[in-house]
FIBA-996170 format. One record per residue: x, y, z of N, C-alpha, C, O in turn. Coordinates in steps of 0.02 Angstrom, whole numbers, plus 50000, padded with zeros to 5 digits. Example, Ala and Ser with C-alpha at 12.3 -4.5 7.8 and 13.67 -1.06 7.14 Angstrom:
506604971650390506154977550390506604983550390507124983450423/506424988850354506844994750357506455000250394506705005750402/
***
This chain:
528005064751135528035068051069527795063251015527395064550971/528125057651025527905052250996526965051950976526655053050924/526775050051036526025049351028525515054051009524925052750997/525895061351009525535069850991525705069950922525355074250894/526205066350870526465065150826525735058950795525295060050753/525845053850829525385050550800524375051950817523855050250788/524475054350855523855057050862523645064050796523145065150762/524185066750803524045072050734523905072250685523505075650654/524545065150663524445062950594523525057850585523115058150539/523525054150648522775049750636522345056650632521905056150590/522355061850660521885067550657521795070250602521335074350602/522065069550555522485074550482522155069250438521785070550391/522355062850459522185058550414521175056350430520875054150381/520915056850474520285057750473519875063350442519335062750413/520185068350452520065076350429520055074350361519505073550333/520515073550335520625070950264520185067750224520045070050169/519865060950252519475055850230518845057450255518415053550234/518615061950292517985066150318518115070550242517685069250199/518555074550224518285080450166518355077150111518095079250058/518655072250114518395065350018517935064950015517595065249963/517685063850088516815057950100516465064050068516205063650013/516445071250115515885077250105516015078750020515605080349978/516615077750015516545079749924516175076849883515745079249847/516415069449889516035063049849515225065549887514805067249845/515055065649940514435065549957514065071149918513655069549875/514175076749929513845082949898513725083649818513265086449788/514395079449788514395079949735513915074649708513815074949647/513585069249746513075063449728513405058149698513055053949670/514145057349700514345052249673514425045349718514565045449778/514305039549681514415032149734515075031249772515655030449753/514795031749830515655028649849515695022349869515255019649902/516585017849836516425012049829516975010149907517525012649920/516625005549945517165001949996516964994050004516564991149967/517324990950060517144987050075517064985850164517434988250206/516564982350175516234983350248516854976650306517224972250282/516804977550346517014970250369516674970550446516474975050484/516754959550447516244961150505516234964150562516774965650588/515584965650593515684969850648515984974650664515954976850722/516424978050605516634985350614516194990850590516074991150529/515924995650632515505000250591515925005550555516435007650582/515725008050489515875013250481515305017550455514755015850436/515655025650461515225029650456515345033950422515945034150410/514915039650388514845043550323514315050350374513795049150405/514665057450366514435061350387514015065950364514455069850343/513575068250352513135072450299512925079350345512645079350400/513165085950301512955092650356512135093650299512145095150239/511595092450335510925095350316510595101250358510525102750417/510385104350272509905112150290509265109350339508995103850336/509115115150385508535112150391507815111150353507585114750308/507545105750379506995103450356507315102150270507115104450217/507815098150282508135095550224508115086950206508285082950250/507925084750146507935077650127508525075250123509015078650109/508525069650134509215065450131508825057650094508435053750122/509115057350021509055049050008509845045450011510375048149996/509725039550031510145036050029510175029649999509735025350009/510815028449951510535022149922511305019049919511835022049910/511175011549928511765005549949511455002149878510945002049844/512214999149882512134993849847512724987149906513284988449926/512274979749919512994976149936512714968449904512314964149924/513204969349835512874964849789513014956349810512774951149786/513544957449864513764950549890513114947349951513044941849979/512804952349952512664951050036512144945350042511644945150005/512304939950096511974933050072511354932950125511184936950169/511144928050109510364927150144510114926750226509574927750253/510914924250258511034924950331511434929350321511824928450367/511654934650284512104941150313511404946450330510804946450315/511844950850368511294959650395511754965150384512334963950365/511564971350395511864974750397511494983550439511204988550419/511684981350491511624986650544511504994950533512024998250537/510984998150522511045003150488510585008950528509965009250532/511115013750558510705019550596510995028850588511515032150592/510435029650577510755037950580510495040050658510025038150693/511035044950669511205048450756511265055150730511605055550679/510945062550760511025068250750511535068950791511775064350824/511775076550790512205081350826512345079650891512905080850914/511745075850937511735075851003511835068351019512045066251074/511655064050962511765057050988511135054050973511255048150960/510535055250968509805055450935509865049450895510405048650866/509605046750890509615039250847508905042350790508335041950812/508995044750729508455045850692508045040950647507455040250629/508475038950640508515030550607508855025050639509395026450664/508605017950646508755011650667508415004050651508025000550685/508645003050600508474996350582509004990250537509594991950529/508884986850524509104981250521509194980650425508704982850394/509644978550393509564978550305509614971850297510044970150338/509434967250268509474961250230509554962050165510024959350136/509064966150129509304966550022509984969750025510324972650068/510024967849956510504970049919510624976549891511164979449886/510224977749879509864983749841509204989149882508634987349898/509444994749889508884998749923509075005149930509655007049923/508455009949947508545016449970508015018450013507405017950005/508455021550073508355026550124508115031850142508325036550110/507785033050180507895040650176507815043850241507615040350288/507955050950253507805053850327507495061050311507555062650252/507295063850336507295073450353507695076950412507785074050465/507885082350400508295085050470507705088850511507115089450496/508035091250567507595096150592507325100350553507545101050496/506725104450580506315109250544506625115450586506555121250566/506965113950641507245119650668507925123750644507995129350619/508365118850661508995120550608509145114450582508885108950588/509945117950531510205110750497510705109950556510795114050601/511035103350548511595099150593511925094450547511775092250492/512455093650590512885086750546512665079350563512625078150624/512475072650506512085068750538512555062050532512965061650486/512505059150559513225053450548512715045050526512525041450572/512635043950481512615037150452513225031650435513745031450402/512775026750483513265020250513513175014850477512575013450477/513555010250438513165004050425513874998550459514484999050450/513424992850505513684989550536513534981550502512984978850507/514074978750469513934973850445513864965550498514324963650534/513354962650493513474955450536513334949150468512814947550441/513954947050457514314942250413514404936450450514554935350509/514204931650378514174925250418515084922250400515254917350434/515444924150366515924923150340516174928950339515924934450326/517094926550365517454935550396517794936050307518354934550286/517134939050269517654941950197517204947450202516624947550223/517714953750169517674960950181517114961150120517254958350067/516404965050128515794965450091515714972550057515554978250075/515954968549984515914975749941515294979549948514734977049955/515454985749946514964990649973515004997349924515534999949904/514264999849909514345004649877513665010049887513085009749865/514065015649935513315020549938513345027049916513845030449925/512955028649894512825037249874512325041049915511825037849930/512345046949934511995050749968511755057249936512205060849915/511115059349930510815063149897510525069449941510205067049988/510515074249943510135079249988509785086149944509555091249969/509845084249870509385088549835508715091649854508345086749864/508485095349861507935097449890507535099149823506945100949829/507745098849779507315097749707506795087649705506225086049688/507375083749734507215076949747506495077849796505915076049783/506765081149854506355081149915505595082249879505125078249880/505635089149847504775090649814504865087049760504385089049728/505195082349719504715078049674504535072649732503965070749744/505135070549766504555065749807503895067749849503365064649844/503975072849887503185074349887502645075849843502065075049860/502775077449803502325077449741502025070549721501445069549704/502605065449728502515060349695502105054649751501745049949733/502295056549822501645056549878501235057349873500815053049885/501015065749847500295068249835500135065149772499535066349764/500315062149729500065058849663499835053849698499295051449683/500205051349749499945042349760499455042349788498995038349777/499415048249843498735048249889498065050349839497495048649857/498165054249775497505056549742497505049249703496945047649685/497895045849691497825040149640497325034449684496825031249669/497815035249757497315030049785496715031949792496245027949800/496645039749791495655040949831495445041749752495185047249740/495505038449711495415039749629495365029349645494845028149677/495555026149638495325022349646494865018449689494495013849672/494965021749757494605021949807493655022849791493185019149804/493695029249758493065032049732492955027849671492375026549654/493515025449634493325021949573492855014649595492295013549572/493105011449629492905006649702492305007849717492035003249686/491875010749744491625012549766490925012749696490415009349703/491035017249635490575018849601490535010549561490005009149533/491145005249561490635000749528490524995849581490244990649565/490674996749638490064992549685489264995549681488764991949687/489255002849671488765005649678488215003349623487605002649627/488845002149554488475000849482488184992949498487614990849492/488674990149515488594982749514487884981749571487464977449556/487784985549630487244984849659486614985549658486164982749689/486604991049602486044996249543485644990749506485044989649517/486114986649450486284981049415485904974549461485404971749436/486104972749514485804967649560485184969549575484744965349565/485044974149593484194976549610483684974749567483184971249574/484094980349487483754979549454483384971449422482814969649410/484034968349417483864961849409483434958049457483144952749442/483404960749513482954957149558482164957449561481694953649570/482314966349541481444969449526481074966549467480474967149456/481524963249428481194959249359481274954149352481144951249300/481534951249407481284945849429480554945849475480004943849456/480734948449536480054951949559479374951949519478864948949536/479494956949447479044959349416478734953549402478134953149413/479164947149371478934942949305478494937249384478024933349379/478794938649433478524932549485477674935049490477164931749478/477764943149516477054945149505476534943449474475984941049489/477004946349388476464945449334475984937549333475414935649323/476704934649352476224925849325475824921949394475564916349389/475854927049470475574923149499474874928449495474314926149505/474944933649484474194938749452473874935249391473274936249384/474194931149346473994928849296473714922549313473204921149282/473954917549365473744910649366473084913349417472614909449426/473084917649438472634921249510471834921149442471294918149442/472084924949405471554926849355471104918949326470534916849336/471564916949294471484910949260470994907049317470394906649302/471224904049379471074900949433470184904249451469624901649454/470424909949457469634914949452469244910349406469034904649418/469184914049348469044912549306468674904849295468064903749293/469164900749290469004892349304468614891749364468364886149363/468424895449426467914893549475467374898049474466974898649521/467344902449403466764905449390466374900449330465804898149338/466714899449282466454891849255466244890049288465694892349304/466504884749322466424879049391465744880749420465264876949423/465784887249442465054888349486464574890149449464024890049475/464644892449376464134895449341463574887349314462964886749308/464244881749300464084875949282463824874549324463244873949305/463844873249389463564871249436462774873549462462314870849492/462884878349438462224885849453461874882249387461294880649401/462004881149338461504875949286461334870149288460744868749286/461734866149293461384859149305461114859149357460804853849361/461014864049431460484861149477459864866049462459344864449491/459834872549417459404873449408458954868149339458354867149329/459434866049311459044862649268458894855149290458554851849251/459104852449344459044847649387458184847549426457674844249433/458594855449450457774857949485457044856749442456534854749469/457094857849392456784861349353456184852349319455594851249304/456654849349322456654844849293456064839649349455584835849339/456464842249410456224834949441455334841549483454814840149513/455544845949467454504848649466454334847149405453994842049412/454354848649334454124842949307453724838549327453114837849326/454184835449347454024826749364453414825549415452884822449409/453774829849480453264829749516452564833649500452084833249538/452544836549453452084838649433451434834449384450844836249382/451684829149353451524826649304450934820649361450334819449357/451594817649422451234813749457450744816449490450374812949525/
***
């Protein structure tokens, strides 16, 4: 009787601290505890389907060799989440099934390098108003990035336009002055030969004359 006695009351008294948690939870308010090591505890959340869940901690003590063990498990045991926390400061998040909703149990397991109990403070969010600003605010990031992406893109395009051009006038001016020294060069071996084309005709000219005279 004894132990159906204390089993009832621990039952009553879980029941209990399960419908604080779902109140404080639903209602979005922080709830404040403290963690200790290696004991997990856990926080239950019932989500609609294809429902958002953010989650956000605060554990303002938590030192540079502390962790803190952090996994969500569905209805069946499903591990949806599993990883490891080091900050202080952060937020979470999950989706439920697209099939139905279920109850989802979030664990955080503290590993402390020092056995003092680690103030702890989390709130849980499942607004589905949140859910579509954050996708929205997805689809902003993805047009922002192909907006810079393309922005990227048009002044390599400018800057390459820009390089050509500068090259073709360079080009141009190399042309112009080796067409110009081409001319000049002409020119100076049409002198050259025209001079040349005179003094041997007048060379010629000179030495019949001569031989003429003798």
């Amino acid at each position: 009787t004894t132990t159906t006695t204390k089993f009832t009351m621990s039952h009553l008294t879980s029941l209990t601290l399960f419908a604080c948690l779902l109140f404080f939870i639903q209602s979005s308010h922080a709830i404040y505890t403290y963690l200790h090591n290696n004991q997990m505890q856990c926080f239950q959340e019932d989500l609609n389907p294809n429902s958002f869940a953010h989650i956000y901690y605060e554990a303002p003590h938590l030192q540079p060799t502390d962790s803190i063990a952090y996994t969500v498990t569905d209805s069946t045991g499903k591990k949806v989440d599993d990883r490891t926390l080091q900050e202080r400061k952060s937020m979470l998040y999950f989706t439920s099934s697209a099939d139905s909703g279920e109850v989802y149990e979030i664990c955080f397991t503290p590993r402390l390098t020092f056995q003092v109990p680690l103030e702890f403070k989390v709130r849980i969010d499942t607004d589905d108003e949140d859910r579509d600003q954050t996708a929205k605010k997805n689809r902003l990031d993805r047009i922002n990035d192909e907006l810079e992406t393309l922005k990227h893109k048009l002044t390599t395009i400018t800057e390459d336009h820009a390089y050509f051009r500068r090259r073709e006038q360079r080009f141009r001016k190399t042309t112009n002055s080796t067409a110009s020294r081409v001319f000049w060069l002409s020119f100076m071996e049409i002198l050259v030969l025209v001079a040349v084309g005179a003094y041997q005709a007048y060379h010629m000219k000179r030495f019949l004359k001569t031989k003429k005279i003798q």
